[in-house]
N, C-alpha and C positions, 0 to 999 in steps of 0.2 A: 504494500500500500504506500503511495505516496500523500506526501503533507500539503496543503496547498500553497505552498513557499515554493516546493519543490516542482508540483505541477506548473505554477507561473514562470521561474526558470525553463521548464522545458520549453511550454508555450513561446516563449521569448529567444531561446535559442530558436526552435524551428522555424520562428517569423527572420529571425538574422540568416537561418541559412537558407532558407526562400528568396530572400531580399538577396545575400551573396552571389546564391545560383542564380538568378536575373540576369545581375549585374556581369558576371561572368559568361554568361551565354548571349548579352549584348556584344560586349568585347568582341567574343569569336565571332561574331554574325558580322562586326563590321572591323575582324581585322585588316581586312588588305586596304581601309583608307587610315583606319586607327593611328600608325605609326606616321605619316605623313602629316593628320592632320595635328599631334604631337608635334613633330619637329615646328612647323611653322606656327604651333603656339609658345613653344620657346622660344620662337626667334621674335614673334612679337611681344611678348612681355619683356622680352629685354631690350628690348625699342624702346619700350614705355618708362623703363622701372632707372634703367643704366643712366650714369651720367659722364661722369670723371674715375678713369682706371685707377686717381690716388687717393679717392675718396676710402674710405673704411666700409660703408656698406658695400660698394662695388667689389672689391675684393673678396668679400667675406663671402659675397654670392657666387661669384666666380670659381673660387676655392672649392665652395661646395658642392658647383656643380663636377667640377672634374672628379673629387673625391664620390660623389654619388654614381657617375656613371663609370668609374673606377670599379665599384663596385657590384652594381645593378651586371657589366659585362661578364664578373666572376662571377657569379650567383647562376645567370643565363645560360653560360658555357656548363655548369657541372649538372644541371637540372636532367637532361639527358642521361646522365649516369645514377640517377637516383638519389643523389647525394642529399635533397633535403625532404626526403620520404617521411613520412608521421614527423615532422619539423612544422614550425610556425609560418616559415618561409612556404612551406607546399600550397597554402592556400592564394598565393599572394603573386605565383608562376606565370599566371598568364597576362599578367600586370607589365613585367620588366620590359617587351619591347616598344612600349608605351614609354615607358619612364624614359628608354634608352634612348628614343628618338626625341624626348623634351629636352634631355641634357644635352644632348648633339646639338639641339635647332638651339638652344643656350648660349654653348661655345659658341656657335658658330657664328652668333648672330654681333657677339661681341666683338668682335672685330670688325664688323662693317659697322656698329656704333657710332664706336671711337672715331673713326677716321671717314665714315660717309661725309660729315662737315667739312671735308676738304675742298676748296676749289677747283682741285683734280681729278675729279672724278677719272678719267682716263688712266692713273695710276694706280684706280683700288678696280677698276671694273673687270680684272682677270680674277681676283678673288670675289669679287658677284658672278663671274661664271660657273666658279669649282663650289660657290654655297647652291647654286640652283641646284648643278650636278647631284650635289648632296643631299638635295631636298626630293630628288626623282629619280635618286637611284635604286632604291626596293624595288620600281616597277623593272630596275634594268636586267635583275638578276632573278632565277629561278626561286632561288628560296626564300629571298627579301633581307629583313634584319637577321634571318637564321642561318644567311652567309657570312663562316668567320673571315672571310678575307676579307669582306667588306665592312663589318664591322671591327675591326683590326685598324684597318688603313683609314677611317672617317677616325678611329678617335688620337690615331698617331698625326693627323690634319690638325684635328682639332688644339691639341697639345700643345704640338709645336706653336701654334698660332697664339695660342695664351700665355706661355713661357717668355715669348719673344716679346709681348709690351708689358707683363708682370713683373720681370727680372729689372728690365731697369729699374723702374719704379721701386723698387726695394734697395737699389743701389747706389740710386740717382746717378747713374751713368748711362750712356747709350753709344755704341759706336759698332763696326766689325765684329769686332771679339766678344761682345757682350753678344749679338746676335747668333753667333758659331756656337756658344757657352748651352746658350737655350735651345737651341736645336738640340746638343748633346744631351741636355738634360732632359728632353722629353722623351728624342731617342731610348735612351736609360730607361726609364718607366714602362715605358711601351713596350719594350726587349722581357723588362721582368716580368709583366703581364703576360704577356703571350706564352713565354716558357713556364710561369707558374701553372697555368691552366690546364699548357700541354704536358706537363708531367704528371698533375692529378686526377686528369680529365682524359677515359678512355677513347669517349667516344668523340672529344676533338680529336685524339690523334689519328683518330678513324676518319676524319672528315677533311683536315688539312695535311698537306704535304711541308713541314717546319722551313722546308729551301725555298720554295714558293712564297709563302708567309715573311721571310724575311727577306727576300729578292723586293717586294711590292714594298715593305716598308723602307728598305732601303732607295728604289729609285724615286718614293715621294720624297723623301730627305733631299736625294739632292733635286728633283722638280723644285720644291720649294727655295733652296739658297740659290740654282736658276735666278727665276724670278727677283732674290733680292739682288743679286748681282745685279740683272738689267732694267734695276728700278721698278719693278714691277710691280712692288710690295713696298709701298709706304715705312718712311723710314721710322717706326715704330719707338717710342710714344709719342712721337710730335707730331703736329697737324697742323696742317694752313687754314685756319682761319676765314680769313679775308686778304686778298689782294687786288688792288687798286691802282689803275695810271692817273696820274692827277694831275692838275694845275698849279694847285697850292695843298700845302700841309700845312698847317700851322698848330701850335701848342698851346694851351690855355691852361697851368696848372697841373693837375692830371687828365688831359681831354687833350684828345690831337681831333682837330677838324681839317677833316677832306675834301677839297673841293675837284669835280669832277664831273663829266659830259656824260648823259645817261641817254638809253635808247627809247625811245617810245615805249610803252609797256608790250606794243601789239608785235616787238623784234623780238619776244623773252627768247628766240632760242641763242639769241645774242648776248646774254646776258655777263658772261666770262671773258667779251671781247670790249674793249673801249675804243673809241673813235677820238682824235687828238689832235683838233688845230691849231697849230706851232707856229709861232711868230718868230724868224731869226733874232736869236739873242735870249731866248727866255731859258728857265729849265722847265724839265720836266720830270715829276714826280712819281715815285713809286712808292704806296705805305702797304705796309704787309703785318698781319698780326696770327701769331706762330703762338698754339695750344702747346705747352709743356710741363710734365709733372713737379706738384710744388718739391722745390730746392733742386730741383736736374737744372746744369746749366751749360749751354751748346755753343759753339761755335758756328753761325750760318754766314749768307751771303747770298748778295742780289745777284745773278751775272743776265749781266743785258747783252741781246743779241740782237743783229738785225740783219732780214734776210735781204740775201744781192739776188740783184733782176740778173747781175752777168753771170756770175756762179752756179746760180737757184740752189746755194746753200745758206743754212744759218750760220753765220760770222759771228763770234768773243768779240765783243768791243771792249766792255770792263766788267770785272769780278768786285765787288765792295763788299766785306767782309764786317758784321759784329755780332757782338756777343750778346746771349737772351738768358736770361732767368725765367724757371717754370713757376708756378702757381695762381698765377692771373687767370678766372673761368673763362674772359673772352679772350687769351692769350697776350703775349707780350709784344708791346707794338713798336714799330719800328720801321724807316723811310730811306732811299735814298735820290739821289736825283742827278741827272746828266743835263746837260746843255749840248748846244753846236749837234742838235739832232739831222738826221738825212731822211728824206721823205722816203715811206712805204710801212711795208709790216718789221714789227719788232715783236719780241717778249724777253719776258726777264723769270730766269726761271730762280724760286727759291729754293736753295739748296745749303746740304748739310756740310761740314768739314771734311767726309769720305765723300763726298759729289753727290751724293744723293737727291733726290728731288722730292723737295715737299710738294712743288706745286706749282704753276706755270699763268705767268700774268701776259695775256695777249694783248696788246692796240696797234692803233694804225695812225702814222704823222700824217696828216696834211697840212704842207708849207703855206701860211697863210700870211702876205702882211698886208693886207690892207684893211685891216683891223676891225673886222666882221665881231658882231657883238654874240660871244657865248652860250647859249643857256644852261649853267653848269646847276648842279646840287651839292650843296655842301651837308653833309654829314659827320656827325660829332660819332667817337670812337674812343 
């Protein structure tokens, strides 16, 4: 005979595993969008939620996600083998490739955050190509998330890509070697992962080939320093901001006002190019304001180029070099300017002390003197 304490418990378990069983037969019913539509809710809440990589919350989220899908992938891999059979974990199984693809769209999304504010787009859009990739590759492969080589190499992506603007930021350094440092270190990680799994885990080794597995993580390692080699890859923690050709800059305290030739609203796809009527004899203005982690401090430089109608190359005119301190939220602001300008296209790209490119300020001279009256906008910064 049961007490009615005891009957209301059971009552109440079997309403929980009814509700459970649902819940879990939704799941399976809509796994093959499940995981996808996962990833691209990690990548949106951390659109919404991210701000600054040196913040505290930011890291601490970051942190967690690696360490969570750290885990959620060992747990995933051994299930197969039975490993958490009458465990707490058994009930919780059909859950991880769900979790796995939140923490992926997570990472991943962290990195186009940070650095989408860039005025160069054209230097982050090869890593919007490999997050799409990553958003649509379950449909590419037979088994989806329950392919370890693709789960393998997304989170050795991912890794590597959060190592490389976390590291500085804890060192307040950024250069080469700091970049080399984080790749090894994520390397590392992802080497001990994969080997831990495949030594306790039969039916990985039944499923992966260990030289395949490490051939694929090895040519993303070097795909990726590719990439940073040929600028490809934003030179990671800093960010361009805003870059502007201008007429005048001028300083007010702490306020630098801009003044500058803007396009009709109805040009926006113009919006990263300026248009510059040059009076022989004037200067002309370049303000750029460069995002960097509080107390990281860099060496950059303007180099202005202008292209020859004879060559139809870009031509070095001048390189001007100084130095920024990080933790300004709209970055650290800073101008230079040339005279004795030659009519056509120029830009001036901003770049790091290893040459790197944050970010690329385009306009155009026209030689004007007959002193056509302006309509410029001036904007305080």
């Amino acid at each position: 005979m049961f007490t009615i304490n005891e009957l209301r418990d059971l009552r109440d378990n079997a309403i929980m595993e009814k509700k459970e069983s649902g819940l879990r037969q939704f799941v399976r019913r809509h796994q093959k969008y499940g995981p996808v539509l996962f990833f691209i809710g990690g990548f949106i809440w951390d659109s919404l939620t991210l701000g600054r990589i040196d913040r505290l919350y930011d890291r601490t989220i970051l942190c967690s996600y690696l360490v969570c899908l750290t885990a959620c992938l060992y747990v995933f891999n051994l299930a197969d083998d039975g490993k958490w059979k009458n465990t707490w974990l058994e009930r919780y199984l059909d859950y991880l490739p769900l979790a796995i693809q939140f923490f992926l769209g997570g990472l991943s999304s962290a990195f186009v955050v940070y650095f989408s504010r860039s005025v160069s787009l054209s230097k982050t859009v090869a890593f919007f190509v490999i997050l799409v990739f990553l958003l649509f590759a379950n449909e590419l492969f037979k088994h989806r998330i329950s392919n370890k080589y693709l789960q393998f190499g997304a989170y050795f992506f991912v890794s590597f890509t959060f190592f490389a603007f976390f590291i500085p930021v804890l060192i307040r350094q950024m250069n080469t070697t700091v970049f080399m440092v984080s790749g090894v270190v994520s390397l590392a990680i992802t080497l001990a992962l994969i080997i831990t799994i495949y030594v306790v885990s039969p039916s990985t080794r039944a499923d992966i080939h260990l030289g395949k597995m490490l051939a694929i993580i090895a040519s993303i390692y070097v795909f990726i320093n590719l990439f940073y080699y040929f600028n490809l890859i934003p030179p990671v923690p800093l960010a361009l901001d805003t870059g502007v050709a201008a007429y005048r800059v001028e300083r007010d305290n702490d306020r630098y006002f801009v003044s500058y030739e803007k396009d009709e609203w109805y040009k926006f796809w113009r919006n990263n190019r300026f248009n510059y009527i040059y009076k022989p004899g004037e200067e002309v203005f370049v303000f750029s304001s460069i995002f960097a982690p509080t107390h990281l401090e860099k060496s950059v430089a303007h180099l202005w180029k202008w292209f020859s109608p004879h060559t139809r190359q870009w031509e070095e005119i001048e390189k001007i070099e100084y130095e920024i301190t990080g933790g300004r939220d709209d970055g650290y602001r800073g101008y230079t300017y040339k005279n004795n300008m030659m009519e056509g296209d120029w830009r001036v790209e901003v770049i790091t002390a290893e040459g790197l490119v944050l970010g690329v300020i385009d306009f155009h001279i026209h030689v004007d003197s007959t002193g056509v009256p302006r309509q410029l906008t001036r904007q305080a910064f």
